[in-house]
GUFIRO-209603 format. One record per residue (C-alpha): x, y, z; residue number from 1. Coordinates in steps of 0.5 Angstrom, whole numbers. Example, Ala and Ser with C-alpha at 12.3 -4.5 7.8 and 13.67 -1.06 7.14 Angstrom:
<pts>
<pt><X>25</X><Y>-9</Y><Z>16</Z><n>1</n></pt>
<pt><X>27</X><Y>-2</Y><Z>14</Z><n>2</n></pt>
</pts>
This chain:
<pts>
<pt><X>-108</X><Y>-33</Y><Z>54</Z><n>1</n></pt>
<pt><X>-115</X><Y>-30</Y><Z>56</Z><n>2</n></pt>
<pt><X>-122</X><Y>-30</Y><Z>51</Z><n>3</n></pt>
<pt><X>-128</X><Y>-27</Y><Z>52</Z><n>4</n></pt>
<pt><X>-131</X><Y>-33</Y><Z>53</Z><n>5</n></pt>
<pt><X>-126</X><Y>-34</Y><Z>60</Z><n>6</n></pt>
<pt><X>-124</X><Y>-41</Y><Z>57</Z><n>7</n></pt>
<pt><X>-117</X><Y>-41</Y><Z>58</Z><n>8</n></pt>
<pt><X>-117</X><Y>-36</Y><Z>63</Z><n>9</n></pt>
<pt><X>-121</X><Y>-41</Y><Z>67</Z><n>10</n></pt>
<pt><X>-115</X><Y>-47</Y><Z>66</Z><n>11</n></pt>
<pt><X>-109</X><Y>-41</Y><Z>67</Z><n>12</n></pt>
<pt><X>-112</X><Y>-39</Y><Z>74</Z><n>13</n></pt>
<pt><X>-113</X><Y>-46</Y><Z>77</Z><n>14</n></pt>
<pt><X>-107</X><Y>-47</Y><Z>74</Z><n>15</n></pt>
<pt><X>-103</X><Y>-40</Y><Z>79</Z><n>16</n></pt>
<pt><X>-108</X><Y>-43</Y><Z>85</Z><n>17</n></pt>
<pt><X>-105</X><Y>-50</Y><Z>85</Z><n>18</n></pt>
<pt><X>-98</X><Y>-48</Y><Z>84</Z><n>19</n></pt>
<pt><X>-98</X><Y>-42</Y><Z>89</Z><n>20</n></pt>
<pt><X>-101</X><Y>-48</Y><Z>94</Z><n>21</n></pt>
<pt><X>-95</X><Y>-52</Y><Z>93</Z><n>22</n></pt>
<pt><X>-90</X><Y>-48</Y><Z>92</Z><n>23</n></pt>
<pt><X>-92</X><Y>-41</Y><Z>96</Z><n>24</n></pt>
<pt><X>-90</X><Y>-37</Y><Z>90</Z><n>25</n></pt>
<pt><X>-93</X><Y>-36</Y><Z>82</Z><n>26</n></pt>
<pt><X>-88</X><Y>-38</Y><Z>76</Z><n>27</n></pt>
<pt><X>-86</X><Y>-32</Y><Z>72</Z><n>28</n></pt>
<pt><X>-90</X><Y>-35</Y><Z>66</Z><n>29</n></pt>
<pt><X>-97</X><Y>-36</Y><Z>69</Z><n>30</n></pt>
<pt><X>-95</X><Y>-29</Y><Z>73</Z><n>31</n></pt>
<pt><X>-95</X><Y>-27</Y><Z>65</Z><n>32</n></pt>
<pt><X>-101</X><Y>-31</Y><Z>62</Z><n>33</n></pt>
<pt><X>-106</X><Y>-28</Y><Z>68</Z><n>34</n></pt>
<pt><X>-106</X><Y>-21</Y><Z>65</Z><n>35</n></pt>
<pt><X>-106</X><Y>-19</Y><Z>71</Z><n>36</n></pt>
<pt><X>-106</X><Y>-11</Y><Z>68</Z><n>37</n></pt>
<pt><X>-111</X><Y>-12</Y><Z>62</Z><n>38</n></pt>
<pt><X>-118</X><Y>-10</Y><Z>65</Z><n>39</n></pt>
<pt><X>-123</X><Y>-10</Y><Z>59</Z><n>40</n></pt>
<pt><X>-124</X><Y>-19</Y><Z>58</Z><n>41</n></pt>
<pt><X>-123</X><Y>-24</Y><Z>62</Z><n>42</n></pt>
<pt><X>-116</X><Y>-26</Y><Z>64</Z><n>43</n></pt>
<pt><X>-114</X><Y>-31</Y><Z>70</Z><n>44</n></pt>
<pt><X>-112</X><Y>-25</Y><Z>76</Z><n>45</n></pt>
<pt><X>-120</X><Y>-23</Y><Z>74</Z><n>46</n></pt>
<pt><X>-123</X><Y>-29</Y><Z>76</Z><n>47</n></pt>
<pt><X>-117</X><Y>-31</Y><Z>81</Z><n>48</n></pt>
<pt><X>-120</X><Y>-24</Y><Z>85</Z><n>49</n></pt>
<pt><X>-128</X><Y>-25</Y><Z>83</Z><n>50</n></pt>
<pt><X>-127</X><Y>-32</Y><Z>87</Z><n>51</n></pt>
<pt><X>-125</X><Y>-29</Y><Z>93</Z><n>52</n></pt>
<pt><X>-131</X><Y>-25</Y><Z>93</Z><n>53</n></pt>
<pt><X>-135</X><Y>-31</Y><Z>91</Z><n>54</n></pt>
<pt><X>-133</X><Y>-35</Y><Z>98</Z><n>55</n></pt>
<pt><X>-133</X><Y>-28</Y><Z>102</Z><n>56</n></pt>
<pt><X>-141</X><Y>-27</Y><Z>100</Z><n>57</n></pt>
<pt><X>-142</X><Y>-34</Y><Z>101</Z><n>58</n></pt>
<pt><X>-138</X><Y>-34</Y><Z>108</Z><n>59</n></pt>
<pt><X>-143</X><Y>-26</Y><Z>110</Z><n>60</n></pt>
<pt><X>-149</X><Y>-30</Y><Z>108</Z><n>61</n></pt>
<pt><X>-147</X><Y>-35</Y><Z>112</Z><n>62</n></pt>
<pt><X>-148</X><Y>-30</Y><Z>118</Z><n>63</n></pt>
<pt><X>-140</X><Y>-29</Y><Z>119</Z><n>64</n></pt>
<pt><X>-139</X><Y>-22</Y><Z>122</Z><n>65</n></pt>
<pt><X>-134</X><Y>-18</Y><Z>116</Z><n>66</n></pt>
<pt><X>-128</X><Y>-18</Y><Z>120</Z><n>67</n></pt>
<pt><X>-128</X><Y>-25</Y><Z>120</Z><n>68</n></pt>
<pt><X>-129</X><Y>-27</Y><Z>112</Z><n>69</n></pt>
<pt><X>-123</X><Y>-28</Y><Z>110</Z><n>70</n></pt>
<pt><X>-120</X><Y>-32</Y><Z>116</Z><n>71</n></pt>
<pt><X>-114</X><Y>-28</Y><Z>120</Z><n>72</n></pt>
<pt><X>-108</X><Y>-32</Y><Z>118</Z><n>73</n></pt>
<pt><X>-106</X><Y>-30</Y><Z>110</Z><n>74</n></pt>
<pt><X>-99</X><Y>-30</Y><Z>109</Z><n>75</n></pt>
<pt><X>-96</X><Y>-22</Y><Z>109</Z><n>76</n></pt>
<pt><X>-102</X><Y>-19</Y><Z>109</Z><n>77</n></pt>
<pt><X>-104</X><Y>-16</Y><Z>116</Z><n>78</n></pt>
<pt><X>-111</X><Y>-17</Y><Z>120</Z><n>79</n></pt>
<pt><X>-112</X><Y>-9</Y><Z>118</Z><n>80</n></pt>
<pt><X>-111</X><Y>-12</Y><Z>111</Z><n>81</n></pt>
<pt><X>-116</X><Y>-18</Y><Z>111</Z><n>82</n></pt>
<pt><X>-121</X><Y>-13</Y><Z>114</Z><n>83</n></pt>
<pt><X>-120</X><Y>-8</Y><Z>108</Z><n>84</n></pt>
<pt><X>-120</X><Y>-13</Y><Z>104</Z><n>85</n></pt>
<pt><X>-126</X><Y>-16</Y><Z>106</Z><n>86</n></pt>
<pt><X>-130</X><Y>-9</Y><Z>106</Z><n>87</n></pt>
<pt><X>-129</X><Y>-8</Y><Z>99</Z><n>88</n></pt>
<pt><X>-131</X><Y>-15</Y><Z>98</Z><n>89</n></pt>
<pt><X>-138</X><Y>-13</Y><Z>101</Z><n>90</n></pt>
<pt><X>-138</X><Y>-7</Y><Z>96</Z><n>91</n></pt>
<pt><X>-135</X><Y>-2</Y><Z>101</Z><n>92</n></pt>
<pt><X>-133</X><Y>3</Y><Z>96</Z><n>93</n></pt>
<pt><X>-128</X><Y>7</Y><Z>100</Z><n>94</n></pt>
<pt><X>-124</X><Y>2</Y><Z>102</Z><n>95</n></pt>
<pt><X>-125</X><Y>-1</Y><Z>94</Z><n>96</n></pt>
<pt><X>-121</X><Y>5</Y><Z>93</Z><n>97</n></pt>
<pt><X>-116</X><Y>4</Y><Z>99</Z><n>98</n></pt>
<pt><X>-114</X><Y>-3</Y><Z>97</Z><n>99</n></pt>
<pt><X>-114</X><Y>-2</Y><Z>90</Z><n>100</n></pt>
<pt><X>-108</X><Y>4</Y><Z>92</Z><n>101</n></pt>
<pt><X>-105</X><Y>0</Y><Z>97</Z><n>102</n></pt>
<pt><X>-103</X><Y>-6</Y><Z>91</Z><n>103</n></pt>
<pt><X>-108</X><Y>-11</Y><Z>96</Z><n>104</n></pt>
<pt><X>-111</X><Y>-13</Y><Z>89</Z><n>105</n></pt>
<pt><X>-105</X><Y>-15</Y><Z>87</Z><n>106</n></pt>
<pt><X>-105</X><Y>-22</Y><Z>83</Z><n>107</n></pt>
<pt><X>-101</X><Y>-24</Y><Z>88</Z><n>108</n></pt>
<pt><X>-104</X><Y>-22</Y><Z>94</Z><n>109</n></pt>
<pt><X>-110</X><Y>-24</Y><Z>90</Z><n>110</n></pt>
<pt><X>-107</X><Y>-32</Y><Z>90</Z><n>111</n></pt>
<pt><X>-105</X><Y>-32</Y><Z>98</Z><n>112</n></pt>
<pt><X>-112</X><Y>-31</Y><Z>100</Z><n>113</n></pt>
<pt><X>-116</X><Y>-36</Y><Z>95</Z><n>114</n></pt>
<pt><X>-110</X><Y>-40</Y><Z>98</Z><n>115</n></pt>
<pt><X>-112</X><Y>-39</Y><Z>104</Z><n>116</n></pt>
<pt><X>-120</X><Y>-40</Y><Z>103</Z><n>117</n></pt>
<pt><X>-119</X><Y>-46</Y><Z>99</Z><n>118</n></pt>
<pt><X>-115</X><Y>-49</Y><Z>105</Z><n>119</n></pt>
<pt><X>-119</X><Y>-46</Y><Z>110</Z><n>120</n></pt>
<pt><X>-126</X><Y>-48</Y><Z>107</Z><n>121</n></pt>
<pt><X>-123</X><Y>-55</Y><Z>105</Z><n>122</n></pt>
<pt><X>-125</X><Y>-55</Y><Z>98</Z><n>123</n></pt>
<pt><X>-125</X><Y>-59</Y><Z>94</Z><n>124</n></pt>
<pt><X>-123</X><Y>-61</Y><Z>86</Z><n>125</n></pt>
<pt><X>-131</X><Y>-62</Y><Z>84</Z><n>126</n></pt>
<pt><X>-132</X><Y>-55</Y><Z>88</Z><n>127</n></pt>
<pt><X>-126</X><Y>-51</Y><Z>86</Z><n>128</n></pt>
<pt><X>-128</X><Y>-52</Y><Z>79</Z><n>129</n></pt>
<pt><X>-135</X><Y>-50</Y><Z>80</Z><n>130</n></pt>
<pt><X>-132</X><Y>-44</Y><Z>84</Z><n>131</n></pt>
<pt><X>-128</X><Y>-42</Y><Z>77</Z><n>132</n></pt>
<pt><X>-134</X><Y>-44</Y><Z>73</Z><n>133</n></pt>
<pt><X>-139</X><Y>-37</Y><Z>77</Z><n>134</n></pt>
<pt><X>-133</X><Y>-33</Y><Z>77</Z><n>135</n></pt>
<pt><X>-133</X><Y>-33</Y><Z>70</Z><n>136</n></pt>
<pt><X>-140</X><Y>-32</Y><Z>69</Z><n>137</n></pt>
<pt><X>-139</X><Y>-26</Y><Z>74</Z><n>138</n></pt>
<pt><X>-133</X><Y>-23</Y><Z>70</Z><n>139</n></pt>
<pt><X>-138</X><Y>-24</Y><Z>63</Z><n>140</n></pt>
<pt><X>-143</X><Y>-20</Y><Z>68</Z><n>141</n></pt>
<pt><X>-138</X><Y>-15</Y><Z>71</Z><n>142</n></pt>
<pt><X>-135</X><Y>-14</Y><Z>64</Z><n>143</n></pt>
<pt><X>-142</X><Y>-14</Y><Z>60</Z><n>144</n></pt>
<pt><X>-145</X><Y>-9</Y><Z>64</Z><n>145</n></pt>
<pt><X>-140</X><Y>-5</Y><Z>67</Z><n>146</n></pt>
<pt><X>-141</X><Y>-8</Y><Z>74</Z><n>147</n></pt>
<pt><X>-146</X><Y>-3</Y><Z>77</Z><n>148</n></pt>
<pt><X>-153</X><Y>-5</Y><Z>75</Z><n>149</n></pt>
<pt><X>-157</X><Y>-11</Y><Z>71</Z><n>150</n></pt>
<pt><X>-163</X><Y>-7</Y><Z>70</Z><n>151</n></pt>
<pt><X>-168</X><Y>-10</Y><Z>64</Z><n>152</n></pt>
<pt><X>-163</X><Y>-16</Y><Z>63</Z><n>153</n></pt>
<pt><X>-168</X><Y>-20</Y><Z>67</Z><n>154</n></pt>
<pt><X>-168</X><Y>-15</Y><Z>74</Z><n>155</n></pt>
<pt><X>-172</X><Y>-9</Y><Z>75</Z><n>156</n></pt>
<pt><X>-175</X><Y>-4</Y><Z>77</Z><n>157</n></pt>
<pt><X>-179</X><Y>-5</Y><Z>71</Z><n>158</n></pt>
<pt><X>-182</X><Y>0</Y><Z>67</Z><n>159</n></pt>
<pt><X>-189</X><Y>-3</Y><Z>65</Z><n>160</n></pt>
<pt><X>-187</X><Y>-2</Y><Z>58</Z><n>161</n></pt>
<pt><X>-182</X><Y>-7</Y><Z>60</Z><n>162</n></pt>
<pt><X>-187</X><Y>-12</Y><Z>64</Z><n>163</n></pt>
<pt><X>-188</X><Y>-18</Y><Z>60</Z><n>164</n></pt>
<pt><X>-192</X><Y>-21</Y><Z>65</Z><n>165</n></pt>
<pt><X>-200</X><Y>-20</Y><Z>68</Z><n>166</n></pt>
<pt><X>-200</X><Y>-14</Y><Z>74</Z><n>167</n></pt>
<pt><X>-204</X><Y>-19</Y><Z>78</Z><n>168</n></pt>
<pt><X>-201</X><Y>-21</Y><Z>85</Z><n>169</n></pt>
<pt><X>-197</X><Y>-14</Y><Z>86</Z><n>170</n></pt>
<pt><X>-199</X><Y>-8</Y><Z>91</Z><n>171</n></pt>
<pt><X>-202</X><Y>-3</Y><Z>87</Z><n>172</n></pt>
<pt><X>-200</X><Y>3</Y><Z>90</Z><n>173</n></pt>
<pt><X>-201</X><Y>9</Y><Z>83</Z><n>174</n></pt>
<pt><X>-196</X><Y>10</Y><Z>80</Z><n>175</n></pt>
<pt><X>-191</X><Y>4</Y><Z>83</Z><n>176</n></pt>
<pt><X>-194</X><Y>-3</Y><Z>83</Z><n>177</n></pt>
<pt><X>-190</X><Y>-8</Y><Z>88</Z><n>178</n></pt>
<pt><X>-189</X><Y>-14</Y><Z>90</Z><n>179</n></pt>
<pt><X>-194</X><Y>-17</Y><Z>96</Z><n>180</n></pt>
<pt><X>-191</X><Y>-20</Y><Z>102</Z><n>181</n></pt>
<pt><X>-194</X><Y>-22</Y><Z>109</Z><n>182</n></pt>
<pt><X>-196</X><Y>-18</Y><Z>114</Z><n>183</n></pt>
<pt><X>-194</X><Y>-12</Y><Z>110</Z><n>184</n></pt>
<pt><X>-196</X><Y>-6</Y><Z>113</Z><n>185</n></pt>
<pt><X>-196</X><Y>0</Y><Z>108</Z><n>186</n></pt>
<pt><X>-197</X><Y>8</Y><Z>109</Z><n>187</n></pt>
<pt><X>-198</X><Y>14</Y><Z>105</Z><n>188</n></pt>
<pt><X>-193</X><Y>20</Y><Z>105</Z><n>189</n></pt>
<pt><X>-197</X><Y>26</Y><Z>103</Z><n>190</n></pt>
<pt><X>-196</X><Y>34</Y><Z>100</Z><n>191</n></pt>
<pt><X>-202</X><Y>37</Y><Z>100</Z><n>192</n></pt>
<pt><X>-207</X><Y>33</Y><Z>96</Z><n>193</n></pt>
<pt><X>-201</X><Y>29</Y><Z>94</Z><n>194</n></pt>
<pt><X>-199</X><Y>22</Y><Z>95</Z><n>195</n></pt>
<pt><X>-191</X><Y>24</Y><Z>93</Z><n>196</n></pt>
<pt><X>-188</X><Y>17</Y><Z>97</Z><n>197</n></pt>
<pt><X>-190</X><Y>11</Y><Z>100</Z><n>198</n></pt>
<pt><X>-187</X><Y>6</Y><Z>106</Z><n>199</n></pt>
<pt><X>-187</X><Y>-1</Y><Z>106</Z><n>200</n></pt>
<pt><X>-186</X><Y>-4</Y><Z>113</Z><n>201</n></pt>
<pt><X>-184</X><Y>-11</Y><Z>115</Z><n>202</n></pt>
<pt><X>-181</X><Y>-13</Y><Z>122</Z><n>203</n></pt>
<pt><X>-176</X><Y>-9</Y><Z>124</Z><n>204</n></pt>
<pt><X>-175</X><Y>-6</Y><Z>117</Z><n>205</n></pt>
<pt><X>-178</X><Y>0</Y><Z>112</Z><n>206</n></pt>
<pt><X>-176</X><Y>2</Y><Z>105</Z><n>207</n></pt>
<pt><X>-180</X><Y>8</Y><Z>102</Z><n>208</n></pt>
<pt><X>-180</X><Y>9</Y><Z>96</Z><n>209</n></pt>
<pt><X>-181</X><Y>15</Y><Z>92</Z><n>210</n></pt>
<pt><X>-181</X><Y>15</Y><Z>84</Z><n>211</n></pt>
<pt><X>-179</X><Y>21</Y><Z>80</Z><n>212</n></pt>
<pt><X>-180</X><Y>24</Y><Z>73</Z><n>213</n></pt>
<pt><X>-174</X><Y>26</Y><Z>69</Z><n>214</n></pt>
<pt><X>-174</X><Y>31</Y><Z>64</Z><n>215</n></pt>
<pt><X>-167</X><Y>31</Y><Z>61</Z><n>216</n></pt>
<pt><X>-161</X><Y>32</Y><Z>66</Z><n>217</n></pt>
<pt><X>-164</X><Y>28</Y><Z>72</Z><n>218</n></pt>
<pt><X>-161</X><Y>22</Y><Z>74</Z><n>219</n></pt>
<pt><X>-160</X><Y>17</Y><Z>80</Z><n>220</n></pt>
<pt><X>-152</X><Y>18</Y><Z>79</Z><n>221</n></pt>
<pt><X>-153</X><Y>26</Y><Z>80</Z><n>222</n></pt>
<pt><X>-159</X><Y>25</Y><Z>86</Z><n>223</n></pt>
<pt><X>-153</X><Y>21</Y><Z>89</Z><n>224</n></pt>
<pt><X>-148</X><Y>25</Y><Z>88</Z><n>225</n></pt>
<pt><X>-153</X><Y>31</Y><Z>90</Z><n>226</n></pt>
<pt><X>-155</X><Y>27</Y><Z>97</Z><n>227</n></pt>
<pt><X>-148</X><Y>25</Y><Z>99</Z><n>228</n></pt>
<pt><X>-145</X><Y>31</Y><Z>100</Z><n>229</n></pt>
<pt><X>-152</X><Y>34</Y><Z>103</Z><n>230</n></pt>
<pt><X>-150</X><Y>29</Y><Z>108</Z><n>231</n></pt>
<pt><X>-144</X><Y>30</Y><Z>109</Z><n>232</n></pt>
<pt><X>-145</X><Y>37</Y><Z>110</Z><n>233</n></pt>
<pt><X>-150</X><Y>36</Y><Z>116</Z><n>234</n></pt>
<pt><X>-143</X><Y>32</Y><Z>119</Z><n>235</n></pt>
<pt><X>-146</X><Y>25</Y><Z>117</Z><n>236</n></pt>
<pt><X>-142</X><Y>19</Y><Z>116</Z><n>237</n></pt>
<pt><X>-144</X><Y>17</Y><Z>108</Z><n>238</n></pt>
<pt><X>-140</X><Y>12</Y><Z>105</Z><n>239</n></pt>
<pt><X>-143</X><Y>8</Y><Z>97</Z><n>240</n></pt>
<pt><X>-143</X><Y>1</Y><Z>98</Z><n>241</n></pt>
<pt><X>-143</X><Y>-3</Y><Z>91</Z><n>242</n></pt>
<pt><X>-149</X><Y>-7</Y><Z>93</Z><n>243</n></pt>
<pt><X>-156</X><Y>-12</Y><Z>90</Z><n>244</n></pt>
<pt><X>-158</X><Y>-6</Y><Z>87</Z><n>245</n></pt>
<pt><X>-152</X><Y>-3</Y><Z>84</Z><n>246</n></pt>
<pt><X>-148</X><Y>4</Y><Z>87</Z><n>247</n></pt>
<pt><X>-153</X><Y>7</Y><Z>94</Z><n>248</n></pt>
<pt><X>-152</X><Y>10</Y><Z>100</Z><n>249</n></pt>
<pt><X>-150</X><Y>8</Y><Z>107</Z><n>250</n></pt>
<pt><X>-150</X><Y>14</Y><Z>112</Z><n>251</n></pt>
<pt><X>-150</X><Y>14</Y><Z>119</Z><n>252</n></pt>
<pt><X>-154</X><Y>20</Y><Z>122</Z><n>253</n></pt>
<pt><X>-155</X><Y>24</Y><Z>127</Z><n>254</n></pt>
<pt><X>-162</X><Y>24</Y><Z>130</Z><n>255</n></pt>
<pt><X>-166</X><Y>27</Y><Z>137</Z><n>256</n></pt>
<pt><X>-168</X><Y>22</Y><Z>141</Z><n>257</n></pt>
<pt><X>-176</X><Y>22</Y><Z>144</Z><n>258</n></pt>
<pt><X>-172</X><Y>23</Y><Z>151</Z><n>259</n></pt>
<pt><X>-168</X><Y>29</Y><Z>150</Z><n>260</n></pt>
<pt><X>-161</X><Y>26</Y><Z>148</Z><n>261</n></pt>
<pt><X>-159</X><Y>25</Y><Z>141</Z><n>262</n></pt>
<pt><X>-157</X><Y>19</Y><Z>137</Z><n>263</n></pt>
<pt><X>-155</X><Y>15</Y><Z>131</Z><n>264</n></pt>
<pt><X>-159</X><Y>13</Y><Z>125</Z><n>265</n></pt>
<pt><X>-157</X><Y>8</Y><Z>120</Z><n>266</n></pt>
<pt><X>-160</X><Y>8</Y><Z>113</Z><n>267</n></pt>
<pt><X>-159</X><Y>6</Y><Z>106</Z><n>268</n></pt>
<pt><X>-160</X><Y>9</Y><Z>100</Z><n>269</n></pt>
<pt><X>-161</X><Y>5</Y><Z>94</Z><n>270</n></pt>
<pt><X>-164</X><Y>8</Y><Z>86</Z><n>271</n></pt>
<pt><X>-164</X><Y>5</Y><Z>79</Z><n>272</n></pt>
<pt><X>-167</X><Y>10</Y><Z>73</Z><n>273</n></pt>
<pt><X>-171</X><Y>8</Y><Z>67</Z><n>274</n></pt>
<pt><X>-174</X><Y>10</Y><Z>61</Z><n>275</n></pt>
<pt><X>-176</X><Y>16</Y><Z>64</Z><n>276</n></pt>
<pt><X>-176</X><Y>16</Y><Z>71</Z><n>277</n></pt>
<pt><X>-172</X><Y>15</Y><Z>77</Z><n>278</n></pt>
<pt><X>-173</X><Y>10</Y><Z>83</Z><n>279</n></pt>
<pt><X>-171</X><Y>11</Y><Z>90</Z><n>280</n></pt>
<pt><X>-172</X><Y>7</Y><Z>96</Z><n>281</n></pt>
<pt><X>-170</X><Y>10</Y><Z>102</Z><n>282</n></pt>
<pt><X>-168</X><Y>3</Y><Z>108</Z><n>283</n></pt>
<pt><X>-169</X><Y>4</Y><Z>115</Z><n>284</n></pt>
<pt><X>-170</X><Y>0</Y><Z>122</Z><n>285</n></pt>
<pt><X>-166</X><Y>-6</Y><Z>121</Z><n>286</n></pt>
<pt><X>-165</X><Y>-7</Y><Z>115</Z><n>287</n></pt>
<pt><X>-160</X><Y>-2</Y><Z>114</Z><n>288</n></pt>
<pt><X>-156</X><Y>-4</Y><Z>120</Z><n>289</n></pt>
<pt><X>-149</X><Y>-5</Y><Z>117</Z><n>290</n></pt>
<pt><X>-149</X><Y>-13</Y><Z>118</Z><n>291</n></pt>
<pt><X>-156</X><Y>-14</Y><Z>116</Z><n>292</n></pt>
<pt><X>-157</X><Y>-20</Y><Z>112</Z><n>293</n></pt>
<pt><X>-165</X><Y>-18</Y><Z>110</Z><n>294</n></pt>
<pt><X>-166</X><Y>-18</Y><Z>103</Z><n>295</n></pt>
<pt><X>-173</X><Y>-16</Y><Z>103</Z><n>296</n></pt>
<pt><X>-172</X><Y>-9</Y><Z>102</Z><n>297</n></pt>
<pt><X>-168</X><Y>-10</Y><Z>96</Z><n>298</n></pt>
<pt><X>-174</X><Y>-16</Y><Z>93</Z><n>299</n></pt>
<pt><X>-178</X><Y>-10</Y><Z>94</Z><n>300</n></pt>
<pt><X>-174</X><Y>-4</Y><Z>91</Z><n>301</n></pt>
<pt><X>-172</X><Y>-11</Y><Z>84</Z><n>302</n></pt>
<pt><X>-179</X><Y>-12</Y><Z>84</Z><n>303</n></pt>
<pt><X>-182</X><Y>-5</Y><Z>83</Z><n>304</n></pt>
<pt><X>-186</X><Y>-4</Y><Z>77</Z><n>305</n></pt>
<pt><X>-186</X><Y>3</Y><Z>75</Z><n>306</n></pt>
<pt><X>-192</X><Y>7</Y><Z>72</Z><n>307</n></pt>
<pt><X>-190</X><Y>13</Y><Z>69</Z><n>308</n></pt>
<pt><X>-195</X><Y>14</Y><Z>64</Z><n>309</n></pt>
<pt><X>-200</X><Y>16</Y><Z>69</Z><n>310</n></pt>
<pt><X>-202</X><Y>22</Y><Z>73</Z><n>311</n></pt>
<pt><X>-195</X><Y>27</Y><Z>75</Z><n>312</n></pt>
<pt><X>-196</X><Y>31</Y><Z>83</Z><n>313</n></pt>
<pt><X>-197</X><Y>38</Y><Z>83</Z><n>314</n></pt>
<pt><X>-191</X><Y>39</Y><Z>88</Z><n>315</n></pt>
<pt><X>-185</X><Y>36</Y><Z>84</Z><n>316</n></pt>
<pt><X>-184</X><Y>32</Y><Z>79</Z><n>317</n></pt>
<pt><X>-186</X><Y>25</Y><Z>82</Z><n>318</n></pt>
<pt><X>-189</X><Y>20</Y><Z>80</Z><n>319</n></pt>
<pt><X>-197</X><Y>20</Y><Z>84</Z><n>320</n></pt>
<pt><X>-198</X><Y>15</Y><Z>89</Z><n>321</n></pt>
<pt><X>-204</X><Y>12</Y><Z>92</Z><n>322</n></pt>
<pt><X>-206</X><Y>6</Y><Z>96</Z><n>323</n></pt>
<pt><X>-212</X><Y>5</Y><Z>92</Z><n>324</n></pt>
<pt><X>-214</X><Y>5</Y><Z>85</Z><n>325</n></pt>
<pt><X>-220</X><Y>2</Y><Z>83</Z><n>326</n></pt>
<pt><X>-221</X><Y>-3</Y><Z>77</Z><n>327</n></pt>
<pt><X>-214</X><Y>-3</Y><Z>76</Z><n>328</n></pt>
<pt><X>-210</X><Y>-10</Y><Z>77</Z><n>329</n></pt>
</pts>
């Protein structure tokens, strides 16, 4: 019942969700058609599941507070569930793990909630079927990429080897060009006679950014691993979110505060590798808050041009930066 094109799934999943809405239960046969245990093609439970996360982003960008995403009557699922549930939704990847070892992902449960969403939203036939119409193309994504990151399929960072369009109209700061916003401020973080990273300020919200060269086992994946259990180390609450850029870092951590008392700072941690190099981006201020709905550091970090070929630091293997380069676009 399922093809890689998603067709028939498409067709079998409307067809679980309106029998489920009518009768409170799912047939044997269409239990059996949705290849609820297949994980490697679109099948029914897939986009049943992918279109609960579809209203769940819809309902957070809405500015609806997590708890509350997935409403607070689901039959057989408790509130404690639903916010499980909902956390995973927004790329939590505990709780991802929690729920998928807790059968809240079943196709089953999967169903009673869209159900639930469907009746709640007041949703109708035209928009279910474009519902299940992103759903597919989601789980093509999810399937075709691994589910982690689409860098270089029309989202960047971006070497320069790979940026097809003129560097005018982006910040160049060395080795890193970036997206201009307004009333952007930038500042320069320097070792020695060397520009080694550089943060970018908008309201409430800074991201650094720091560009690595890799010269054979380096990576995102192990600078994440790395950082991670350097946080916890320090008694930080670390947790990795699936998010915009693929896997990062949200870290809550221990700071002195300016009146002699401590505190808690929340910070984001995001990073993607190229041909290469490596670029990490380093979010503070209100844009790491876990409730945040600021996109700006995540333009920033997607729309960064990385300029390897250039000048090396001599402290490390980073990218040089600077704030200006004369002659350069």
């Amino acid at each position: 019942m399922s093809i890689d094109g998603g067709g028939d799934a498409k067709s079998v999943a409307r067809e679980i969700l309106n029998n489920f809405t009518e009768t409170g239960t799912i047939l044997p046969e269409l239990s059996l058609a949705a290849e609820e245990d297949v994980t490697n093609r679109v099948t029914p439970a897939l986009m049943i599941r992918v279109a609960v996360l579809v209203i769940a982003h819809g309902r957070w960008s809405d500015g609806i507070p997590t708890a509350e995403i997935l409403g607070g009557s689901v039959p057989s699922l408790s509130r404690k569930d639903l916010l499980t549930w909902s956390e995973a939704s927004l790329g939590d990847v505990s709780a991802a793990k929690r729920a998928e070892s807790e059968g809240l992902f079943s196709l089953l449960n999967s169903t009673r909630v869209l159900s639930a969403l469907v009746t709640e939203e007041s949703i109708s036939a035209e928009s279910l079927g474009r519902l299940f119409d992103l759903a597919e193309q989601l789980c093509l994504e999810f399937l075709g990429d691994g589910g982690v990151s689409r860098r270089g399929r029309g989202y960047g960072p971006w070497d320069v080897s790979e940026y097809a369009a003129p560097l005018v109209g982006l910040v160049d700061l060395g080795g890193v060009r970036v997206p201009a916003f307004e009333h952007m401020e930038i500042k320069a973080m320097e070792t020695g006679s060397d520009t080694v990273a550089v943060t970018l300020k908008k309201g409430g919200t800074a991201i650094q950014l720091q560009a690595y060269i890799t010269k054979g086992g380096e990576s995102w994946d192990l600078f994440r691993l790395e950082m991670v259990n350097k946080l916890r180390a320090q008694g930080c609450a670390v947790n990795e979110f699936g998010g915009r850029a693929g896997l990062e870092i949200r870290a809550s951590v221990p700071v002195e505060m300016g009146t002699g008392k401590s505190g808690i700072r929340k910070v984001k941690v995001i990073g993607c590798d190229g041909p290469g190099w490596f670029l990490r981006g380093f979010v503070s201020g209100a844009g790491a808050e876990p409730e945040s709905r600021d996109e700006w550091p995540y333009e920033i970090f997607s729309g960064t041009v990385v300029v390897s070929t250039g000048p090396v630091c001599t402290h490390g293997d980073f990218v040089s930066l600077r704030l200006r380069v004369p002659g350069l676009a």
